[in-house]
C-alpha positions in Angstrom: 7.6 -13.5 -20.6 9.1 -13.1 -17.2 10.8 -15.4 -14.7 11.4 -15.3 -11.2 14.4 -14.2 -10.1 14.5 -13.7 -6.4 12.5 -14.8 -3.7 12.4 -11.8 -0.9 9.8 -12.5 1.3 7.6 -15.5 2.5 4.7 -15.9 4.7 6.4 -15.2 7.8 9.0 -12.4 5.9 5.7 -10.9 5.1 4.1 -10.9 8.9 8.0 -9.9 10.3 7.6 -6.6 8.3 3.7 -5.8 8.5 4.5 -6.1 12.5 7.5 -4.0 12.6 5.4 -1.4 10.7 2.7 -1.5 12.8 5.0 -0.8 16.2 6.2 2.2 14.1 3.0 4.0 13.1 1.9 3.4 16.8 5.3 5.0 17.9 5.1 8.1 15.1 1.9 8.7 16.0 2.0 8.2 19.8 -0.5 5.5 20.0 -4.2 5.9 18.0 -6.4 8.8 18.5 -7.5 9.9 15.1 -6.1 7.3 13.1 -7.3 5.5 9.7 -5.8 2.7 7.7 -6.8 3.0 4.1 -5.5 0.4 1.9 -5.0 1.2 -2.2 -6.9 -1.0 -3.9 -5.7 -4.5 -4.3 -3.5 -5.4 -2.4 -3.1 -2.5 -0.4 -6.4 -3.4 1.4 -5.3 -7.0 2.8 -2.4 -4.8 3.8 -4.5 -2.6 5.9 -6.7 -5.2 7.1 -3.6 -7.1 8.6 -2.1 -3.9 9.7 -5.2 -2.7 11.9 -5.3 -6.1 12.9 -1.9 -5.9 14.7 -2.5 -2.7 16.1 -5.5 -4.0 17.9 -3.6 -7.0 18.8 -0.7 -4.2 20.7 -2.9 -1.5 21.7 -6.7 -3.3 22.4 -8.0 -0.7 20.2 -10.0 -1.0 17.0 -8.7 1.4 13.9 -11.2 2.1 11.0 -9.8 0.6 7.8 -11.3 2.2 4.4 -10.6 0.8 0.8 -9.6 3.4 -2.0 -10.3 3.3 -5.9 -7.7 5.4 -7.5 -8.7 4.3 -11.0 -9.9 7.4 -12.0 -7.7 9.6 -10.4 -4.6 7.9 -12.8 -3.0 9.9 -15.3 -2.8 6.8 -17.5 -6.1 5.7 -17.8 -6.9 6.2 -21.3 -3.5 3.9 -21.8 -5.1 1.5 -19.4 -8.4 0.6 -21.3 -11.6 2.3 -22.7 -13.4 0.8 -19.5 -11.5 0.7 -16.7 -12.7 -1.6 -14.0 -14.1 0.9 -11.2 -14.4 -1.0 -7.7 -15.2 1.9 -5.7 -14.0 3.5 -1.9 -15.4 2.4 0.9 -14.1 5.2 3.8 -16.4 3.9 6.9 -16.0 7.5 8.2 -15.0 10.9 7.9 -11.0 11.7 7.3 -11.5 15.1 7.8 -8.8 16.6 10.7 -7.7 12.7 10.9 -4.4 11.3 10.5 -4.7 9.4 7.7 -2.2 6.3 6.8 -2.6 4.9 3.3 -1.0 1.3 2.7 -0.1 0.1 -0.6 2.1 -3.1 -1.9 4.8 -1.4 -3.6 6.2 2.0 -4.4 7.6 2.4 -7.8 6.8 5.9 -9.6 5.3 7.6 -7.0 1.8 8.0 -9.0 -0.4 5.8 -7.9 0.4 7.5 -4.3 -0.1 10.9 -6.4 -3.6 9.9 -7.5 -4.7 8.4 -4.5 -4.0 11.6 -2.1 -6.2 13.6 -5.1 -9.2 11.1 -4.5 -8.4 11.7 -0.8 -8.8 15.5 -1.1 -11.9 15.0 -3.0 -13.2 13.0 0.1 -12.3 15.1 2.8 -9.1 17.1 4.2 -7.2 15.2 6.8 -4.9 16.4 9.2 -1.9 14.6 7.7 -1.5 11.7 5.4 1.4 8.9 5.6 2.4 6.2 3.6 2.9 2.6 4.4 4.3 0.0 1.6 5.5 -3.6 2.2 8.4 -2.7 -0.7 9.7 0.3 -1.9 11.5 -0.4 -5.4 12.9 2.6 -5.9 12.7 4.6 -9.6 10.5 7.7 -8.1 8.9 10.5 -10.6 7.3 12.3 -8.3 8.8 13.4 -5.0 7.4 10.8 -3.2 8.6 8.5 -0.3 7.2 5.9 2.4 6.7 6.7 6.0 7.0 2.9 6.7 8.5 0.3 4.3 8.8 -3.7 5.1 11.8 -3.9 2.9 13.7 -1.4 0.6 14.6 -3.5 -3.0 16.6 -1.6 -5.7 15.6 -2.8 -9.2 16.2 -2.3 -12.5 13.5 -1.1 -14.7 13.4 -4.4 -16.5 12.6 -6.3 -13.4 9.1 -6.3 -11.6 8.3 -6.8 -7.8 4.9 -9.6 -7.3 3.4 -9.5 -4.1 1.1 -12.6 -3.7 -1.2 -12.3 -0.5 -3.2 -15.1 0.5 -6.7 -13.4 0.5 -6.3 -12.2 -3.5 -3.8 -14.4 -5.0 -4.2 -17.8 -2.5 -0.3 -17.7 -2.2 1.7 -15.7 0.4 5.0 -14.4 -1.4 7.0 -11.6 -2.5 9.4 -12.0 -5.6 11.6 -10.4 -7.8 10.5 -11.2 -11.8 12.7 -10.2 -14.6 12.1 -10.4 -18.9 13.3 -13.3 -20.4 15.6 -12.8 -22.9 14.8 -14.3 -26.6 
């Protein structure tokens, strides 16, 4: 059973850091030429949606935003279930020679952003890939790290990070959960 433990971001903590993050792949990539948002399916796509959303709002110009399945690229999917739930990409172009800037919630391992840039190879090649998370947690595997983070958290491995967004989850909220103890 786990409990909350810390609040970290609200509605408006959450808008804060998705803005700052936009400003900063629009400065690292001097503006938008070639650009595509792909969001990690969940809540990286919300994520994505909002984050081509502000772009537009800065810069007048609309970014493609594509979805990405990584359930099959995992390297735990036969601990996950003997049918795993596939919801499919949807890439509304081609990435090859793009520069391509994959969103997620938050970074823990490092593998989900492992399997996703395999399903991305399988799609195309783009010119280069970033990363863009709304919390990185820290605890890497794999040598792994964020482009653009909304908020840097150390945890221990007992606690977990929930990111509610309104579109999935009807709540807008980021919080720190940890076990209960018995």
């Amino acid at each position: 059973m786990m409990r909350e433990k810390a609040r970290l971001l609200d509605r408006e903590g959450i808008r804060r850091s998705l803005t700052r993050i936009a400003h900063e792949i629009l400065e690292k990539n001097k503006g938008t030429e070639e650009l595509i948002l792909i969001g990690i399916r969940r809540r990286g796509v919300p994520l994505a949606v909002r984050l081509a959303e502000l772009i537009q709002q800065i810069e007048g110009v609309e970014i493609p935003v594509g979805k990405l399945d990584i359930t099959l690229y995992r390297d735990d999917l036969t601990a996950l279930s003997d049918y795993p739930l596939v919801r499919g990409t949807d890439i509304p172009c081609d990435i090859t020679a793009k520069k391509i800037v994959l969103v997620d919630d938050v970074l823990y391992t490092g593998r989900t952003i492992r399997a996703a840039m395999d399903a991305l190879m399988d799609i195309g090649r783009p010119f280069l890939i970033q990363l863009a998370v709304l919390i990185d947690r820290g605890h890497r595997e794999l040598p792994i790290r964020a482009d653009y983070v909304g908020k840097n958290v150390p945890t221990s491995r007992k606690e977990n990070i929930k990111v509610m967004l309104q579109e999935i989850d009807d709540d807008e909220v980021v919080i720190i959960e940890e076990k209960e103890e018995e």
